[in-house]
C-alpha positions as CSV (number, residue, x, y, z in Angstrom):
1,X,-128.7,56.5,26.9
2,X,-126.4,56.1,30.1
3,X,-124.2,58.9,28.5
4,X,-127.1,61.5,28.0
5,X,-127.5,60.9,32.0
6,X,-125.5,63.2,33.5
7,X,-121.2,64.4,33.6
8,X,-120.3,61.6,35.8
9,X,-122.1,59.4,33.7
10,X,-120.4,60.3,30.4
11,X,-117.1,60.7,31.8
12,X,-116.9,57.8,34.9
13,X,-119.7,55.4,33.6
14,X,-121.6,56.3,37.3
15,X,-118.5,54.8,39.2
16,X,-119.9,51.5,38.7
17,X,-117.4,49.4,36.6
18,X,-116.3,45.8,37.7
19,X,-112.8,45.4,37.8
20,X,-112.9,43.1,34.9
21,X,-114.4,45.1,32.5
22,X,-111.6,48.2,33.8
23,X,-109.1,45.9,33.3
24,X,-109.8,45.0,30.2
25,X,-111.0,48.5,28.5
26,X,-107.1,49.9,30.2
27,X,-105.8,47.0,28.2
28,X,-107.4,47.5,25.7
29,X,-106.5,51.3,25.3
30,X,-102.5,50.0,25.4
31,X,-102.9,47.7,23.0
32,X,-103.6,50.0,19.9
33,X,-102.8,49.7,16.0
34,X,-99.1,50.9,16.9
35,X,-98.0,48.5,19.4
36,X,-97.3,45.6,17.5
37,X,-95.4,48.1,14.7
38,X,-93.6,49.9,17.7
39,X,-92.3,46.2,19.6
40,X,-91.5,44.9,15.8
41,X,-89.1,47.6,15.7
42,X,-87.6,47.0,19.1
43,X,-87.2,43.6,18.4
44,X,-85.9,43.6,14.8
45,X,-83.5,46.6,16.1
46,X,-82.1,45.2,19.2
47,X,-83.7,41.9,19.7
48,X,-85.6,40.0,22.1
49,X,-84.0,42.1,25.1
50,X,-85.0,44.6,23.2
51,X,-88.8,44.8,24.7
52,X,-87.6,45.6,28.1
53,X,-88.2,49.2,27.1
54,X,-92.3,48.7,27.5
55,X,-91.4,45.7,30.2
56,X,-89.8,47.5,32.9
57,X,-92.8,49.4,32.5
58,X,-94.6,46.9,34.6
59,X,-92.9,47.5,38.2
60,X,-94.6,50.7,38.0
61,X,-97.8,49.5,37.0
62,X,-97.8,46.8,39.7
63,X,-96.9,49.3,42.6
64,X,-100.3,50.8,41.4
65,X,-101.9,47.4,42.2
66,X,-100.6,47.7,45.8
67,X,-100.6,51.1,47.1
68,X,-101.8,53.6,44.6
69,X,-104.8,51.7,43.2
70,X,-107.1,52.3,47.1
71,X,-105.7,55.5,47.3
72,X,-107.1,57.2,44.0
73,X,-110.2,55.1,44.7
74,X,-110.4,57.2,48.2
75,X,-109.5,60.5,46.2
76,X,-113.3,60.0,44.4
77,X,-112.1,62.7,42.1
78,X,-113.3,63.3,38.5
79,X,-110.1,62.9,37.0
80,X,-106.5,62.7,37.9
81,X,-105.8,66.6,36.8
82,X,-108.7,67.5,40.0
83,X,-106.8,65.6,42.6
84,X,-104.3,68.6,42.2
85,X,-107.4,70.8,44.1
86,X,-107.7,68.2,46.6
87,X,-103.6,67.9,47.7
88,X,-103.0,71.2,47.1
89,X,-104.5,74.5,47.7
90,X,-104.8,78.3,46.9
91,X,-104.4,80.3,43.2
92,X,-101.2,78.4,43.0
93,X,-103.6,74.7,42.9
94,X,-106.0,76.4,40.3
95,X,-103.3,77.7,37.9
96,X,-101.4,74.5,37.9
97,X,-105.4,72.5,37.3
98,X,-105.8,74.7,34.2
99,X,-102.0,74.3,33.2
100,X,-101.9,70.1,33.7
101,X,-105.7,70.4,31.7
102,X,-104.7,72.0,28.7
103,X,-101.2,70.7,29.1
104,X,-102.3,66.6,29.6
105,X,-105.6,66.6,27.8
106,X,-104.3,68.7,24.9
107,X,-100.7,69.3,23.6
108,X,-99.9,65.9,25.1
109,X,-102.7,64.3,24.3
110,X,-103.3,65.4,20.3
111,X,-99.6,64.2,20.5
112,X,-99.2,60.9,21.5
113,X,-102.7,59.8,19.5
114,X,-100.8,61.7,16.3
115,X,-97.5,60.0,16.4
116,X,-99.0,56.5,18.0
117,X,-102.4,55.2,17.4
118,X,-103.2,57.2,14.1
119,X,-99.7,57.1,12.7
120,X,-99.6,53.0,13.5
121,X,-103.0,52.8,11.5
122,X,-102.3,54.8,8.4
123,X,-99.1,52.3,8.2
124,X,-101.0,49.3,8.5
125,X,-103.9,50.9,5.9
126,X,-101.3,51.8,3.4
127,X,-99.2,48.6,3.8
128,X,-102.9,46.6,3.4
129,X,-105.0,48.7,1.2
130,X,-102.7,50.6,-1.1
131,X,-105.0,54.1,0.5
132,X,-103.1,57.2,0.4
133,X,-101.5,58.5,3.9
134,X,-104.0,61.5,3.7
135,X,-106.9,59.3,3.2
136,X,-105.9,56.4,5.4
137,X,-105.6,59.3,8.6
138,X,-108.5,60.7,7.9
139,X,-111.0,57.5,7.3
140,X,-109.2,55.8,10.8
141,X,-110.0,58.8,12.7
142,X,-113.8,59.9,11.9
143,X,-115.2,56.4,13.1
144,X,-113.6,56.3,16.6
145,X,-114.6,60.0,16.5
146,X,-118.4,60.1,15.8
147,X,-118.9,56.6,18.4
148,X,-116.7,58.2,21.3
149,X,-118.6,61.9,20.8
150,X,-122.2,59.6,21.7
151,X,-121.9,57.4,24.2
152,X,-119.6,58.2,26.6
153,X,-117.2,56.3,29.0
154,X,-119.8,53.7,28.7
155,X,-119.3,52.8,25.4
156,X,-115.6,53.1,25.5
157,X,-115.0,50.4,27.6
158,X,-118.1,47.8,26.6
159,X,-116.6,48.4,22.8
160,X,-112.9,47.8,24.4
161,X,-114.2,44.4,25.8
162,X,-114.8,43.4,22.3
163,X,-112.3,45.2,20.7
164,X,-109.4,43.9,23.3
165,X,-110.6,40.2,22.5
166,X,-110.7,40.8,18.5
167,X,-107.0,42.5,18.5
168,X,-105.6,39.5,20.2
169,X,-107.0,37.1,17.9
170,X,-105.7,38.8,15.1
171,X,-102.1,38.8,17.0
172,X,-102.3,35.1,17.5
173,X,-103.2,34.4,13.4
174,X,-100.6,36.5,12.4
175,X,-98.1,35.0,14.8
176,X,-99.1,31.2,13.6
177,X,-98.9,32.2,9.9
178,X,-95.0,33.8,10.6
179,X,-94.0,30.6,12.2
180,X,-95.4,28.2,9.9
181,X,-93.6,30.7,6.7
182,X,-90.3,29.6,8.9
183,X,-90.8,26.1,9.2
184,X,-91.8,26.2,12.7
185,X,-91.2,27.0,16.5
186,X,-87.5,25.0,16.1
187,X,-86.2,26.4,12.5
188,X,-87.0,29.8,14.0
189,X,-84.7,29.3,16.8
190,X,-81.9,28.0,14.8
191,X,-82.1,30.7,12.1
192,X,-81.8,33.2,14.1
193,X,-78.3,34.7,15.4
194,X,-78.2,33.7,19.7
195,X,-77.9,37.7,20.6
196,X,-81.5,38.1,19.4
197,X,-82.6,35.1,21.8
198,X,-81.0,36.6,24.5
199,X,-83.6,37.8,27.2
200,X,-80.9,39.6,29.0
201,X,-78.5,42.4,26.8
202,X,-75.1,41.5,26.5
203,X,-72.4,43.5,28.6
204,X,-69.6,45.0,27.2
205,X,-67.8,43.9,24.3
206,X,-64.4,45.0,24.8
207,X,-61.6,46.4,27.3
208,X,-62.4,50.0,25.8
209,X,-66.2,49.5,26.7
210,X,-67.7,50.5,29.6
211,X,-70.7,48.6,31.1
212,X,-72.5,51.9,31.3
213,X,-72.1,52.4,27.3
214,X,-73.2,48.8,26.7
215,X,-77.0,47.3,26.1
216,X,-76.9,46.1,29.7
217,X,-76.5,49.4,31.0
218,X,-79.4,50.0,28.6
219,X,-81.0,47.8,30.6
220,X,-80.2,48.6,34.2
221,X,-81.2,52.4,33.3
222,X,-84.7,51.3,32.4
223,X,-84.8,48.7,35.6
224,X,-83.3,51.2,38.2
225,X,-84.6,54.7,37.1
226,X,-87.2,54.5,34.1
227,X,-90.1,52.7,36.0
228,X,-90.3,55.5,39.3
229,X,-88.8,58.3,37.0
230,X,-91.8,58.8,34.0
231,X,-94.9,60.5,34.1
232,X,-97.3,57.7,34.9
233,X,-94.9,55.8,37.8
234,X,-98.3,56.4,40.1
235,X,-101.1,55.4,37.9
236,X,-101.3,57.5,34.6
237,X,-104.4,59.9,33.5
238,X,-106.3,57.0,31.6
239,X,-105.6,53.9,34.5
240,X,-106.8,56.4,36.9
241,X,-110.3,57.2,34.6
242,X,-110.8,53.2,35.1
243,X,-109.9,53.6,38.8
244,X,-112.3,56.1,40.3
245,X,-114.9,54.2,37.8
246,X,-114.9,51.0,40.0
247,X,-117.2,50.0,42.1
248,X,-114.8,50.1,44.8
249,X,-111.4,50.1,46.5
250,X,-111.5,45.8,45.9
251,X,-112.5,46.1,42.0
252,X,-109.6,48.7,41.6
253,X,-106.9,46.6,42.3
254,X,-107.9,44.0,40.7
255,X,-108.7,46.0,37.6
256,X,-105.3,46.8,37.4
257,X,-103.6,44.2,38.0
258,X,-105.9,42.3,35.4
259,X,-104.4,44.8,33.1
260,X,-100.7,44.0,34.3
261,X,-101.4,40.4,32.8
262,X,-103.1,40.8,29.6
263,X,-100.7,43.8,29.0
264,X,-97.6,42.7,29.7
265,X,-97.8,38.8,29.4
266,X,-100.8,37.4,26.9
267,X,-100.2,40.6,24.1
268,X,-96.2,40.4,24.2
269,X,-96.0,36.5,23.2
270,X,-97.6,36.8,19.8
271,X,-96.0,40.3,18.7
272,X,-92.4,39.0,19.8
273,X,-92.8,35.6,17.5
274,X,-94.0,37.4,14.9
275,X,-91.5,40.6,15.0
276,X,-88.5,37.3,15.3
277,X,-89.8,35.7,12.1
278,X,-89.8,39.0,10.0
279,X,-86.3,39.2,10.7
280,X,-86.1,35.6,8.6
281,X,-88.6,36.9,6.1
282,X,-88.0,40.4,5.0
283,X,-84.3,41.7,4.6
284,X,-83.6,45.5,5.8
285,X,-83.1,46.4,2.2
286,X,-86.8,45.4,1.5
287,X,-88.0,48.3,4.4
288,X,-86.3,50.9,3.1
289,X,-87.5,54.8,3.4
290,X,-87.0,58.5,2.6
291,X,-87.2,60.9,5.8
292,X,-86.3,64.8,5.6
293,X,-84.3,63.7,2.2
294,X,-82.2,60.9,4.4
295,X,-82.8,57.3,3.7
296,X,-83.8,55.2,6.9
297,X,-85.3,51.4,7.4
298,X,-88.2,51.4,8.8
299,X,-88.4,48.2,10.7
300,X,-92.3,49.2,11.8
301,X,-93.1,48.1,8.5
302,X,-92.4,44.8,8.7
303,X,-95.4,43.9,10.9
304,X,-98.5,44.9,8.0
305,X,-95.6,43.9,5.4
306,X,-96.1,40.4,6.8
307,X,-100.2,40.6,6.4
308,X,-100.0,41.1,2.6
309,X,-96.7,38.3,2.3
310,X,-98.5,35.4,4.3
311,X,-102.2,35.8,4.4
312,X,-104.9,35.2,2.1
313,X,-107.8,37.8,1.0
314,X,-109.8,36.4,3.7
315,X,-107.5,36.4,6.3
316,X,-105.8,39.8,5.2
317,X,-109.1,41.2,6.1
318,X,-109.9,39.7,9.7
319,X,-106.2,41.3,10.4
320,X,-107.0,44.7,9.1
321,X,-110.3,44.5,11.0
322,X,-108.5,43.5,14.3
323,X,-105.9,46.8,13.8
324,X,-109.1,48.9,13.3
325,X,-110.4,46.9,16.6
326,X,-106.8,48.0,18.2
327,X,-106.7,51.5,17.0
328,X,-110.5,52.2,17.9
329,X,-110.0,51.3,21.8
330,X,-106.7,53.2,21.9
331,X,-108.5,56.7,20.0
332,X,-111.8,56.4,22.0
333,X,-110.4,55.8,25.3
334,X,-107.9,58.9,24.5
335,X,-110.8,61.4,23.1
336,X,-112.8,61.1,26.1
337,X,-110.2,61.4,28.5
338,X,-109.3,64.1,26.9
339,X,-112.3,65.7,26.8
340,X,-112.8,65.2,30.7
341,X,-109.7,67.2,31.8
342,X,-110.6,70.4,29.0
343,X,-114.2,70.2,30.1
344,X,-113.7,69.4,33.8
345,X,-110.9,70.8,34.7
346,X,-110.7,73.8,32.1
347,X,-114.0,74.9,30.6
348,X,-116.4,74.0,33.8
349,X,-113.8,75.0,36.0
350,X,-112.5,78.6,34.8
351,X,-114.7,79.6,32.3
352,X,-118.6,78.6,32.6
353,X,-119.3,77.7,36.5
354,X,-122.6,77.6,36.5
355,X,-124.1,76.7,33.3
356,X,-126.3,73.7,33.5
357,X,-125.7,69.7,32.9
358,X,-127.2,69.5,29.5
359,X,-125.2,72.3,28.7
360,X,-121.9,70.8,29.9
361,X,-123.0,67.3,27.9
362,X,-122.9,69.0,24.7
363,X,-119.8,70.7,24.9
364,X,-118.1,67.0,26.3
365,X,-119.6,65.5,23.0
366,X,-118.1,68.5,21.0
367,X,-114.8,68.3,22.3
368,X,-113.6,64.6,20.8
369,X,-114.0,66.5,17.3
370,X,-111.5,69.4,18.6
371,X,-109.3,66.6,19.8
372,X,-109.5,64.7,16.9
373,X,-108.3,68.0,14.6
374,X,-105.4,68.5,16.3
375,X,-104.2,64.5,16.5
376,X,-104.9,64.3,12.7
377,X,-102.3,67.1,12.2
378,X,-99.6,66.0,14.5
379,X,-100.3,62.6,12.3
380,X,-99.6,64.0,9.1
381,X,-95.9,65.3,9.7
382,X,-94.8,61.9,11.7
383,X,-93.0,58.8,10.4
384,X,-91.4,56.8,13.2
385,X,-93.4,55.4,16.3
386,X,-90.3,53.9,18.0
387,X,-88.8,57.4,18.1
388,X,-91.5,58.9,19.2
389,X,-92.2,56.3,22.4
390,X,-88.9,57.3,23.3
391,X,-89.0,60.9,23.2
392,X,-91.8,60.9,25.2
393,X,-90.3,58.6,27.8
394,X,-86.9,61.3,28.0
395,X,-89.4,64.6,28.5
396,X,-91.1,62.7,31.1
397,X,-88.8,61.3,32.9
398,X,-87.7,64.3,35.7
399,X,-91.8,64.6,36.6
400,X,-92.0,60.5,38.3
401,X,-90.5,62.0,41.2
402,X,-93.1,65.1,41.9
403,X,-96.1,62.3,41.4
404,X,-94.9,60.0,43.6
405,X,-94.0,62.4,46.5
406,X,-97.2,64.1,46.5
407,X,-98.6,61.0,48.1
408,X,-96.2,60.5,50.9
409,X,-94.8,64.2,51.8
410,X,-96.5,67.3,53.5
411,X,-94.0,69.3,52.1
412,X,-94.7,68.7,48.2
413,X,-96.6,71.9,47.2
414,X,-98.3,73.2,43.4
415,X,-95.3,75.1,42.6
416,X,-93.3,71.3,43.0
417,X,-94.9,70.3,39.8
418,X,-95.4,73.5,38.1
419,X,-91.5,73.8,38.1
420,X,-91.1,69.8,37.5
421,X,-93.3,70.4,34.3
422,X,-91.5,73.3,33.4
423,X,-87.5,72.0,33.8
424,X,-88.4,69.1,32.0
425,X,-88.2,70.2,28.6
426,X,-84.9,72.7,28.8
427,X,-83.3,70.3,31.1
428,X,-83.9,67.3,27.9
429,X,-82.6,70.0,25.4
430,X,-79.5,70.7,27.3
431,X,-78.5,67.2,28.4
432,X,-76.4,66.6,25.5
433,X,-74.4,69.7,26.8
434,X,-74.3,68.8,30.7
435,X,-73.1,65.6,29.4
436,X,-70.6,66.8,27.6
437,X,-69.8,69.3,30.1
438,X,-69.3,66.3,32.5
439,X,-67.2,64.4,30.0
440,X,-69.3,61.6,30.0
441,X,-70.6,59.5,27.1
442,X,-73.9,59.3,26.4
443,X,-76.1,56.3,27.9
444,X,-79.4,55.4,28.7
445,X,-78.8,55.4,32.6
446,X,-76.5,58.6,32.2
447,X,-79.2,60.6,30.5
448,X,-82.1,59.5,33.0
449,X,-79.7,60.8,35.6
450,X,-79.1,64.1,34.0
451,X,-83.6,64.4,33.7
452,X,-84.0,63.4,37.3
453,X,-81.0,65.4,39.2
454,X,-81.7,68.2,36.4
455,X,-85.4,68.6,37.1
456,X,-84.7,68.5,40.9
457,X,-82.3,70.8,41.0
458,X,-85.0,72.9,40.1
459,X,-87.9,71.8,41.8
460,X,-87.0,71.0,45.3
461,X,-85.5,74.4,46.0
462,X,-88.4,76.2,45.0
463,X,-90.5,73.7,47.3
464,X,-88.6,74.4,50.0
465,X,-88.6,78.1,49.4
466,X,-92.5,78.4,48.6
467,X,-95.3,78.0,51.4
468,X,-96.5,74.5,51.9
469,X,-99.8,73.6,51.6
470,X,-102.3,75.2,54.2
471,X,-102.9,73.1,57.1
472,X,-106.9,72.4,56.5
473,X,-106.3,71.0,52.9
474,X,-103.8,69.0,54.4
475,X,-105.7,67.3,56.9
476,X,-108.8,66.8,54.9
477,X,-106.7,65.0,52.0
478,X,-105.1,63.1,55.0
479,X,-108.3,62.4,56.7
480,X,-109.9,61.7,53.0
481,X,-107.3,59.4,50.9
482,X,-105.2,58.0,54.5
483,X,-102.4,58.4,52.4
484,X,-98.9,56.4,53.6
485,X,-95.4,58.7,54.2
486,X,-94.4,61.4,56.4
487,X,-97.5,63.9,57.1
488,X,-96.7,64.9,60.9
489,X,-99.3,66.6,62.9
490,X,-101.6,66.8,59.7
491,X,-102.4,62.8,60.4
492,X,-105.9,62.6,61.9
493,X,-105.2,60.6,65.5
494,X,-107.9,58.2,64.9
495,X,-106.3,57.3,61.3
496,X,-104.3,54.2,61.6
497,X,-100.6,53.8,60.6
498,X,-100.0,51.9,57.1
499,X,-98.1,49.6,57.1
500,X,-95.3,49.8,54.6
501,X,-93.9,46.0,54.7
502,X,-96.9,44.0,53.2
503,X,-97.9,46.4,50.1
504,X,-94.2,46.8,49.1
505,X,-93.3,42.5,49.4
506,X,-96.1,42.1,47.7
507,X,-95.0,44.3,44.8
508,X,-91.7,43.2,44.8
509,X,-93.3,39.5,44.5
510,X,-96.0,40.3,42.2
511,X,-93.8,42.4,39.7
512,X,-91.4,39.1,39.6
513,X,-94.6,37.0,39.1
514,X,-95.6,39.3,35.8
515,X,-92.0,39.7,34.2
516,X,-91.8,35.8,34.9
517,X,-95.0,34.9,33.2
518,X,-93.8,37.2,30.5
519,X,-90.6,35.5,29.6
520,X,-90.4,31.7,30.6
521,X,-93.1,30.8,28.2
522,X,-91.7,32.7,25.3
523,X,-88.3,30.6,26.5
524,X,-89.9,27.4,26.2
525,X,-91.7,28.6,22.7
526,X,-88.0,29.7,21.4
527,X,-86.7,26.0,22.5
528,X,-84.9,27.6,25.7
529,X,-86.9,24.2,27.6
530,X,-84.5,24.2,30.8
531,X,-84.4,27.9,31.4
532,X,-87.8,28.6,30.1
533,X,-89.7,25.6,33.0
534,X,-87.4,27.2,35.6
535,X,-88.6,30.8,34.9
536,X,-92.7,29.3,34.6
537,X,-91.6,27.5,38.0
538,X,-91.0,30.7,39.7
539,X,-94.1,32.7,38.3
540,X,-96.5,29.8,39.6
541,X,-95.3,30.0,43.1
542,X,-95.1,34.2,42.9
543,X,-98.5,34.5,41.6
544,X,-99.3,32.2,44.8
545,X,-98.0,34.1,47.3
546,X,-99.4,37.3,45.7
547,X,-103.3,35.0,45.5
548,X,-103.4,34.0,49.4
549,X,-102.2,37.1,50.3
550,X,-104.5,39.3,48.7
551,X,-107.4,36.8,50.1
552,X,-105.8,36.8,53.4
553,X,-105.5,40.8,53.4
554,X,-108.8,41.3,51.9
555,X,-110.3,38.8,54.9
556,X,-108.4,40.8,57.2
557,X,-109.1,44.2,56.3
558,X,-112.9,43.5,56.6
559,X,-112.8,42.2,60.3
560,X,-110.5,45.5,60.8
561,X,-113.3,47.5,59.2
562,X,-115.7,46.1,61.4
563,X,-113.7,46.4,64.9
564,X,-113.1,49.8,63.5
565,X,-117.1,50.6,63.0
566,X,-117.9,49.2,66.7
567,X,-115.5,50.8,68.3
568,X,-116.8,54.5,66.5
569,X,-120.3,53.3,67.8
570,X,-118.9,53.0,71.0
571,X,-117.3,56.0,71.5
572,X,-120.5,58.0,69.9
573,X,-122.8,56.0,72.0
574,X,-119.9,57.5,75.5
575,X,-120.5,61.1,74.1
576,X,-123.9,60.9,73.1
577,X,-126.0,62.9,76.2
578,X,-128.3,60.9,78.7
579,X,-132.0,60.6,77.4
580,X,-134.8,62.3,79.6
């Protein structure tokens, strides 16, 4: 019924969502049927230190708690695709809306639900049920189809409140069975070799190896450049749906950074201790495949292998209902933010402008179907999620730069990102080549390097040699959003300065807080007591600092709001003329 209401309705949920419920539905969409398969693969592959590839995620997503999570509240845009009309201006602005719309909430979108979600569930279904792949895409998809197509935004996240809660109990049986199949917490740790314990990847291994070539310059690539480098370094397309569908600028941040925790810190614990014990329990040999005629182990496997070794009937079913539970908050959340930027910011944008709102409900309930099409085929010619995450991380990596500038920089224009977007891909094909122009051997950190200084190479000349934005868009979007960073004589007098030191220490504090919480009590659950109670230590008295002073700030930006509303009434009441 709320969906039939009107487009904002369907697509924002009337801009009305606690920040509990956004939270929540944004974890939920992470946590889909392919997670746990995808951090079973890092794990078994690399091990523990493995996961930093989806943890060093999380300084990015905690400098959206603090500075980008208020200023896409201010924006009050549809979706993140029609900020671009809001920065930017001019036929450039509209070409690059329809580009990033069929771009985003098409190709990239039938993409990653193909190769992730979908792909994570037909492995699970085939692992469980004994369905065909065919069959097991097919059945997954229709379901989280038909429920998305009705009701909306709404229903996507009210069903990702339960679904979110459901997954994780699955997680945590799963996890208990592994460890009791082991012999416990303690014969886990001892029968496992100390590199996969390690939190932190080894250096390099001999005088020939450089520390660039070894897994801790793995890890330093992902911890200095990944985070700020990747598509989504200043929110994301479905964090910034949850965003602008707060109640406010308050219930945004901590939406957000509700999602940081259950994200990063309750999901990893179970996933990891069950990924570690299916290293004791199934050899490589036993996860064995054929791809393109070449014989691979896929490690993914493991996770469903381990529903259908440990569990009963009983229990093999509440598992298999908690993946559909995963899969369906990941799919629906994905189909109706898809179909906001095609509808939005394509159809009701370039090609009907003034058709009605009933009209414009029934093509947003017809698109999830499109989108569904074109994810089911990308599904049906992919094998391996963890390669997949990866790739998408590479071709994305040159555009973090564009996104975050845009906010802070009068200079960034629409042709910025149109030629970030475009490098990206031929700058990714040729990097093998620039490296071996170069001489150097390939590396995380190297190649994230080669994206970054490849794709600016070809985007900040053409910004500087392209107008900039005209000078009324720039002040309304300053005068609008009160964005910080450099915007000259476009900054409204009256607008006051921000103030860089207290959003950035707080990020700095909170994103120690999260990666904290994440790893000292997995420590203490792997028998690393000492370490483990020192790394808990530190999280408690982060998280504190970050508690008092976001109740101090939020105190102290309502008396500001207050001195700022007299002082308005005071200068309207000096202008106002003298009554008869």
């Amino acid at each position: 019924r709320v969906a039939g209401q009107s487009l904002e309705a369907y697509f924002l949920s009337n801009r009305a969502l606690g920040w509990w419920l956004a939270g929540t539905s944004i974890a939920a969409t992470a946590f889909s049927s392919d997670t746990p398969l995808l951090i079973t693969g890092m794990v078994r592959r690399r091990g523990l230190w493995g996961v930093w590839e989806v943890w060093a995620l999380g300084i990015s997503t905690m400098l959206t708690v603090f500075v980008f999570a208020k200023l896409w509240k201010r924006a009050n845009v549809v979706t993140e695709v029609a900020f671009v009309e809001l920065r930017y201006s001019g036929k450039a602005a509209a070409f690059l809306r329809g580009f990033k719309a069929l771009y985003w909430g098409l190709l990239y979108n039938c993409y990653i639900m193909g190769v992730w979600p979908i792909t994570g569930m037909a492995k699970v279904l085939q692992e469980t049920t004994g369905l065909s792949r065919e069959g097991a895409i097919i059945g997954c998809v229709v379901l989280g189809t038909c429920y998305t197509s009705i009701a909306g935004l709404w229903g996507v996240v009210l069903t990702d409140a339960f679904q979110f809660v459901w997954a994780m109990i699955g997680a945590v049986i799963l996890a208990v069975y592994a460890v009791q199949a082991v012999g416990g917490l303690g014969a886990l740790a001892e029968q496992l070799p100390t590199t996969f314990m390690a939190v932190i990847p080894p250096g390099p291994t001999g005088p020939h190896e450089s520390i660039l070539h070894s897994p801790l310059g793995w890890w330093l690539g992902l911890m200095l450049v990944q985070w700020w480098a990747w598509k989504n370094t200043d929110g994301g397309g479905v964090v910034v749906q949850r965003l602008v569908s707060c109640k406010d600028e308050r219930h945004a941040m901590l939406s957000v950074l509700w999602y940081n925790i259950a994200h990063y810190c309750l999901r990893s614990w179970p996933w990891v201790i069950t990924a570690l014990a299916s290293l004791v329990l199934i050899p490589d040999a036993q996860l064995a495949g054929v791809l393109a005629g070449a014989t691979f182990v896929d490690h993914e496997r493991a996770y469903p292998r381990l529903i259908t070794m440990l569990l009963p009937i009983g229990m093999r079913g509440i598992l298999v209902a908690s993946f559909f539970a995963a899969f369906l908050s990941t799919l629906s959340t994905q189909l109706n933010w898809g179909a906001s930027y095609l509808l939005n910011d394509g159809y009701r944008r370039f090609i009907r402008r003034q058709a009605t709102e009933r009209h414009y409900l029934l093509v947003a309930k017809a698109l999830p179907f499109f989108l569904a099409l074109g994810a089911m085929g990308i599904a049906f010619s992919n094998q391996s999620i963890g390669n997949s995450f990866t790739w998408i991380l590479n071709l994305t990596a040159g555009i973090g730069p564009v996104y975050l500038l845009r906010w802070f920089w009068w200079r960034i224009n629409p042709w910025s990102e149109i030629m970030a977007m475009v490098a990206s891909l031929p700058v990714l094909l040729l990097r093998p080549h620039i490296l071996h122009a170069l001489g150097w051997t390939p590396s995380l950190l190297a190649e994230l390097l080669i994206m970054v200084l490849g794709t600016s190479i070809a985007w900040l000349p053409v910004t500087m040699w392209t107008a900039p934005v005209d000078r009324q868009t720039l002040e309304r979007f300053c005068s609008t959003v009160r964005p910080p960073g450099w915007w000259g004589a476009y900054r409204p007098v009256s607008m006051e300065r921000f103030v860089w030191a207290e959003p950035l220490l707080l990020w700095l504090i909170g994103t120690v807080a999260l990666l904290a919480t994440t790893i000292g009590p997995l420590q203490v659950m792997l028998g690393q007591t000492p370490k483990g109670w020192w790394v808990c230590a530190i999280a408690v008295v982060a998280w504190a600092v970050v508690l008092v002073s976001m109740l101090g700030s939020g105190s102290h930006a309502s008396r500001r709001a207050k001195r700022q509303a007299i002082s308005q009434d005071m200068v309207i009441d000096e202008l106002a003329p003298p009554s008869l």
